[in-house]
C-alpha positions in Angstrom: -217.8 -61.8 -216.7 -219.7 -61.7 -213.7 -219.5 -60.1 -210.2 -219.9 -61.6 -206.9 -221.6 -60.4 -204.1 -221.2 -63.3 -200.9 -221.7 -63.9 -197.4 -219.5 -65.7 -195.1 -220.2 -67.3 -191.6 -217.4 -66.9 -189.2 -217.3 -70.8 -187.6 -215.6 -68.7 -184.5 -217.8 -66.1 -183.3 -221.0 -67.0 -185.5 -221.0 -63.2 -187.6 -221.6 -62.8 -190.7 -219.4 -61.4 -193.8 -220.4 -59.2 -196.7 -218.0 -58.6 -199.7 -217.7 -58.8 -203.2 -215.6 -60.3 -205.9 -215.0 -61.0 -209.7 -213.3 -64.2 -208.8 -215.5 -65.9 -205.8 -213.1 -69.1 -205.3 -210.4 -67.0 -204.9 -211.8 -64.5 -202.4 -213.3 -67.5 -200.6 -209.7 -69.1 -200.3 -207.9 -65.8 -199.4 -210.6 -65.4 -196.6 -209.8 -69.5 -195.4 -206.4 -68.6 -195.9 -206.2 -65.5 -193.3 -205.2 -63.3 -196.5 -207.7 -60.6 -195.4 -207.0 -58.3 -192.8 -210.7 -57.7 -191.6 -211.5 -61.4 -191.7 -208.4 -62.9 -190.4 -209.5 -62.9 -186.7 -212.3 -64.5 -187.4 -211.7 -67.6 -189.5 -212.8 -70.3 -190.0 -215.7 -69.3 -192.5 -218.5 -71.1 -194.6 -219.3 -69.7 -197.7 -223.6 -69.7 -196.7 -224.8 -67.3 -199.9 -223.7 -65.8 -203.0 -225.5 -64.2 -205.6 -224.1 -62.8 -209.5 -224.4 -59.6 -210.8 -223.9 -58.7 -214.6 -221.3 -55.4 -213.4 -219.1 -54.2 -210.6 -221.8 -51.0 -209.9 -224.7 -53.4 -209.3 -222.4 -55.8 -207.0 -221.4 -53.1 -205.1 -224.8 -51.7 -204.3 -226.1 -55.0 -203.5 -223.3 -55.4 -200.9 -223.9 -52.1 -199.8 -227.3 -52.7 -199.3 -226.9 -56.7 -198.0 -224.4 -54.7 -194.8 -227.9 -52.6 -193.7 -230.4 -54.0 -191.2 -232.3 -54.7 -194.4 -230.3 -56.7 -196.0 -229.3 -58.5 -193.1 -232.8 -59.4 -192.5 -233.3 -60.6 -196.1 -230.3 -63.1 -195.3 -231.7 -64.2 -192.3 -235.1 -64.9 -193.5 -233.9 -66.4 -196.9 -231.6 -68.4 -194.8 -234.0 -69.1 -192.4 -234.4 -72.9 -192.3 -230.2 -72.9 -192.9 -229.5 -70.8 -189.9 -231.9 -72.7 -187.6 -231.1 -76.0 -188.6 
């Protein structure tokens, strides 16, 4: 079993979304669907990264750390050529 930590872009206001998940499609469809009272607002999304982690404890420091200004600049720049089109 794996955990999911994923990044979404909000097609609405351009922000990004940091959360994590043992079942990634259906996160991904909750958020589409509005399901998610801190995303609802904001939809539409694209799902624009995702990585797997082996346990819940490692997904949710990678999260944590993926929501600093660290972590937001390793998305950027591994997303670089994505984000800039």
């Amino acid at each position: 079993m794996f955990f999911f930590v994923y990044v979404l872009q909000s097609i609405k206001d351009k922000k990004f979304y940091t959360g994590y998940t043992e079942n990634l499609k259906l996160r991904f469809e909750q958020h589409k669907k509005g399901l998610v009272e801190s995303t609802k607002n904001r939809k539409p999304f694209k799902l624009i990264y995702y990585e797997a982690c082996l346990n819940q404890q490692d997904a949710t420091h990678r999260e944590k750390y993926l929501k600093t200004y660290y972590g937001k600049m390793f998305i950027k720049r591994r997303l670089k050529s994505y984000l800039t089109g």
